[in-house]
C-alpha positions as semicolon CSV with decimal commas, in nm:
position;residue;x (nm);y (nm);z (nm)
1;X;2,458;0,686;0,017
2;X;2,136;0,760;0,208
3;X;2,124;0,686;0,564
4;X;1,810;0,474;0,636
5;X;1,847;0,482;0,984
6;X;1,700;0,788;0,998
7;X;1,404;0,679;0,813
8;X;1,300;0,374;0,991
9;X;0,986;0,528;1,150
10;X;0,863;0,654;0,763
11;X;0,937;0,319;0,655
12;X;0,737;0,141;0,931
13;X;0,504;0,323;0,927
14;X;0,424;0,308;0,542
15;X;0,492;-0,047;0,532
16;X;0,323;-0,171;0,835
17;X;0,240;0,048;1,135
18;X;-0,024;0,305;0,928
19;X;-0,082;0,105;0,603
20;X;-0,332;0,294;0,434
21;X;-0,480;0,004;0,373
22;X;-0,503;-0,208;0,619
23;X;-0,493;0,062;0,910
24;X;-0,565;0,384;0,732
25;X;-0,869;0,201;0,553
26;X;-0,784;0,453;0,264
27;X;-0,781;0,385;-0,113
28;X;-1,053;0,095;-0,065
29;X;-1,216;0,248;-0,382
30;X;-0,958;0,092;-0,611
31;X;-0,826;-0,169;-0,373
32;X;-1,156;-0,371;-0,382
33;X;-1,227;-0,310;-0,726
34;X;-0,929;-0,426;-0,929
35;X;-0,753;-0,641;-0,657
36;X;-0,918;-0,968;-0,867
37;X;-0,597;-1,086;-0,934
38;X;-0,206;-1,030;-0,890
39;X;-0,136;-0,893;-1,177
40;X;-0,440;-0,628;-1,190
41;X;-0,361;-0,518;-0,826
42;X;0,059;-0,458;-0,914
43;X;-0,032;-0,297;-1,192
44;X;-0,217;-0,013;-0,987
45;X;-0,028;-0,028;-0,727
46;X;0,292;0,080;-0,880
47;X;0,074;0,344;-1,034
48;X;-0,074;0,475;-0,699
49;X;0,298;0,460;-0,604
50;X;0,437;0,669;-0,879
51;X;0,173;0,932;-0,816
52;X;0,254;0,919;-0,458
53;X;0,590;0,998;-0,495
54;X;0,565;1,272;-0,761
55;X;0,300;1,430;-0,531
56;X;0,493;1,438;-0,253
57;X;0,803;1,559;-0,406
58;X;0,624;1,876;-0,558
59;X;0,416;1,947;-0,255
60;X;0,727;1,951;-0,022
61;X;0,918;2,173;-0,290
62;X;0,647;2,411;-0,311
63;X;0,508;2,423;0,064
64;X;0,657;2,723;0,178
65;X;0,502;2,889;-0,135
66;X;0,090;2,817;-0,107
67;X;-0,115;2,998;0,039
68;X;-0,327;2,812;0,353
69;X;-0,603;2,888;0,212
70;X;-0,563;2,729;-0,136
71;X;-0,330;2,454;-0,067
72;X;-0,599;2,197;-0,131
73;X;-0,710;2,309;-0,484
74;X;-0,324;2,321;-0,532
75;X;-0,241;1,967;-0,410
76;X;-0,534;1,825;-0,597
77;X;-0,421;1,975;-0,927
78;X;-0,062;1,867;-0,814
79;X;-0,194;1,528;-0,852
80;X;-0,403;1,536;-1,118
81;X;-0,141;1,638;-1,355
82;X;0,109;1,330;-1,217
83;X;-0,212;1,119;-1,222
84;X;-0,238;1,218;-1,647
85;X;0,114;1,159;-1,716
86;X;0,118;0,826;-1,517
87;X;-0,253;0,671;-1,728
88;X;-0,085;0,860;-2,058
89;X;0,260;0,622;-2,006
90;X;0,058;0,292;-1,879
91;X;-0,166;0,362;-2,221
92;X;0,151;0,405;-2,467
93;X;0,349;0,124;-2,261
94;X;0,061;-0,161;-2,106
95;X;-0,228;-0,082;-2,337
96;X;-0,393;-0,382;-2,237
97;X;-0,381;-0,354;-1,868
98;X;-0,456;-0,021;-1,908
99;X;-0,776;-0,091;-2,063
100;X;-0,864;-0,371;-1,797
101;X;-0,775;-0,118;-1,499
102;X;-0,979;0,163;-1,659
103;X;-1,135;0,432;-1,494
104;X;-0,996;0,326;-1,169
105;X;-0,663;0,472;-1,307
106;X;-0,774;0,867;-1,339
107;X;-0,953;0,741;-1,016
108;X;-0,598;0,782;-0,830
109;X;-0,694;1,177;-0,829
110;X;-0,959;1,119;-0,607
111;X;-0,760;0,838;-0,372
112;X;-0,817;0,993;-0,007
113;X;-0,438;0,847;0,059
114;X;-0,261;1,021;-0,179
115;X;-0,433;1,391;-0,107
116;X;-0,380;1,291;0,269
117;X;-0,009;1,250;0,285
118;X;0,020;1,544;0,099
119;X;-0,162;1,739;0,342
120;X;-0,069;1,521;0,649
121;X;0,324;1,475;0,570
122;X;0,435;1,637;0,264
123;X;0,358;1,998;0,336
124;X;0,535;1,952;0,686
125;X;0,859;1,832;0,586
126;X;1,140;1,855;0,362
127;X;1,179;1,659;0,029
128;X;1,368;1,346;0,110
129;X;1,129;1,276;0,413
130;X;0,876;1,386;0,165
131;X;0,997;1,155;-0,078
132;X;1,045;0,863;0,134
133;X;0,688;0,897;0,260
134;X;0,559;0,865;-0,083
135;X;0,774;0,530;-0,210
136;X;0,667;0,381;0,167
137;X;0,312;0,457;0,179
138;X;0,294;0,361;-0,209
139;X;0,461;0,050;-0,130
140;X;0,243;-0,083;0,197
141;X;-0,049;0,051;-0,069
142;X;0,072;-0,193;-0,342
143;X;0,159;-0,486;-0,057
144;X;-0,207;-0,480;0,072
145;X;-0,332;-0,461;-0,330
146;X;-0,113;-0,744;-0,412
147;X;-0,152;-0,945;-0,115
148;X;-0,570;-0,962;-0,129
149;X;-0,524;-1,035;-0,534
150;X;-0,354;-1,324;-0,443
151;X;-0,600;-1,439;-0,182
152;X;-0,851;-1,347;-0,448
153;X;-0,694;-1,507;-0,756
154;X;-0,611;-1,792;-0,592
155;X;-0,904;-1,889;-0,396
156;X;-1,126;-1,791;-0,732
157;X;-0,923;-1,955;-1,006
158;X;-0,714;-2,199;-0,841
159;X;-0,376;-2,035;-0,967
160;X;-0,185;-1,696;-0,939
161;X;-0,014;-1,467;-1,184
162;X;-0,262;-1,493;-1,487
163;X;-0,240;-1,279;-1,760
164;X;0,148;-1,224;-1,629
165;X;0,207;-1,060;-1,970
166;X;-0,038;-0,766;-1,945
167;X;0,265;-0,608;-1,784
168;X;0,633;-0,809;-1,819
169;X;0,549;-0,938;-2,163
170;X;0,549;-1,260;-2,402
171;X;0,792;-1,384;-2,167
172;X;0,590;-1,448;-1,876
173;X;0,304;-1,608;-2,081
174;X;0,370;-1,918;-1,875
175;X;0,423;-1,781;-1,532
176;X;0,070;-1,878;-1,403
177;X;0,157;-2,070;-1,067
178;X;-0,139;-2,300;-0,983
179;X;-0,196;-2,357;-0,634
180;X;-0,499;-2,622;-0,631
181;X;-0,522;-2,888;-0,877
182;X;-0,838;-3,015;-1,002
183;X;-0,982;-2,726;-0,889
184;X;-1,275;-2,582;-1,080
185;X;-1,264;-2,217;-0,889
186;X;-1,492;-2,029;-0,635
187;X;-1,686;-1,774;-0,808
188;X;-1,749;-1,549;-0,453
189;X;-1,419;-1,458;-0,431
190;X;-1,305;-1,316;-0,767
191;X;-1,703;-1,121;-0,732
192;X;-1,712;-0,780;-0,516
193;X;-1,841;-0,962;-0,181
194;X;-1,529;-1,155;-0,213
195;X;-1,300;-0,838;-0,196
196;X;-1,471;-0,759;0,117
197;X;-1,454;-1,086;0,314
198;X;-1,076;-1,098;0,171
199;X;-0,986;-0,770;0,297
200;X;-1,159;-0,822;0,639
201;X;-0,933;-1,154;0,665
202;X;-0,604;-0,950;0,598
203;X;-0,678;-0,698;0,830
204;X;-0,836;-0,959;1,104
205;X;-0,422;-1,162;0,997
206;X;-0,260;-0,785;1,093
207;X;-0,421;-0,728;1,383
208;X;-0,326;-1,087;1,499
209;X;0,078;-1,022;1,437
210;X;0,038;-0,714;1,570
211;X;-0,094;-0,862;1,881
212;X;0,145;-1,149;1,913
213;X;0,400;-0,886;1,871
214;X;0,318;-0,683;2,135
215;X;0,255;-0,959;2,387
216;X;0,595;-1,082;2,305
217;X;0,777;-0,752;2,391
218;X;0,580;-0,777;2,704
219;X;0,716;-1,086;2,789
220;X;1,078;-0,992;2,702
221;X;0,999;-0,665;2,948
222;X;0,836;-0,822;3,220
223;X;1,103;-1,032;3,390
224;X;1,324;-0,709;3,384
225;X;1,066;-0,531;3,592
226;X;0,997;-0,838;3,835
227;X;1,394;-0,918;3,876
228;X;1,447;-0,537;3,974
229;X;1,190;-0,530;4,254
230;X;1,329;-0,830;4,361
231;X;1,678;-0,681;4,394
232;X;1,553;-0,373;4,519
233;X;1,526;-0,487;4,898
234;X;1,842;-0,616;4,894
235;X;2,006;-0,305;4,773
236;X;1,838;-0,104;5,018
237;X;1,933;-0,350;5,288
């Protein structure tokens, strides 16, 4: 059984701390572009996950083996071929999604997030960290992907999880959730300027936890601090 514990900073870190999304501000290529609804946006996330993890895995095995001064050529074919296999599966297996997603799947290649961990991570350390990296960083990828679809597909069309079937079949032909009724949609958002004010409003969300958190832990730390100077006279008296 894997021991997670020693994991918990790649996990964080992928997830939350250095989304490279939403921190990062890598991948925005594809995010923006397909992230129109839920459906669209899991559907290349997972993907961007996949090649992630297959990237990682053969970069860590072969790291000690590459010459410095080629690794890049290396890692970018590296990818490349995962990135082929991946769009030849999605093509045999989720035609139709495939053809909505499109270029943006042999696009992956070129994602600055997946060449960067690669570089950054995965030709530092050994395969499970490796590994772990990849599933992490794929996943925080996919969470930010899914998340502004949502915001997107909802705020556009008044409902989520259309066109559920592109990917889990004739049985979720009825899964669409609407969230507003009577609602006749809001073109802007579904449109590219809607990707960016949604993405903006994610991040600007974040950045607000993030800051909440912190002053929080302050809080906890600060009567610790004040009771020990308070103490400290007395001790020395």
């Amino acid at each position: 059984m894997i021991d997670f514990s020693k994991y918990q900073k790649i996990v964080r870190d992928g997830l939350w701390h250095n989304n490279q999304a939403f921190v990062a501000l890598l991948g925005l290529c594809p995010l923006l572009a397909v992230s129109n609804s839920v459906i669209n946006s899991l559907g290349l996330g997972l993907a961007t996950t996949m090649a992630l993890i297959f990237s990682n895995v053969i970069v860590s095995l072969i790291r000690n083996h590459v010459a410095t001064e080629i690794r890049l050529p290396v890692f970018v074919l590296i990818i490349a071929s995962n990135v082929t296999v991946i769009e030849l599966l999605m093509n045999a297996f989720f035609h139709d999604l495939h053809k909505i997603l499109g270029i943006f799947i042999p696009l992956i290649v070129t994602n600055c997030a997946i060449i960067g961990r690669a570089e950054a991570f995965a030709s530092k350390n050994p395969v499970d960290r490796a590994l772990m990296d990849g599933l992490f960083v794929g996943l925080g990828f996919t969470f930010a992907l899914v998340m502004l679809g949502a915001l997107r597909e909802a705020i556009g069309t008044g409902a989520v999880l259309n066109r559920a079937d592109l990917m889990f079949g004739e049985i979720a032909k009825n899964w669409t959730l609407p969230v507003f009724s009577d609602y006749d949609g809001f073109l802007l958002a579904i449109l590219p300027p809607g990707a960016f004010i949604g993405l903006g409003l994610l991040i600007a969300v974040k950045n607000l936890i993030d800051a909440r958190t912190k002053t929080k832990a302050l809080g906890k730390t600060a009567p610790v601090q004040t009771d020990s100077l308070h103490k400290s006279p007395m001790h020395e008296s």
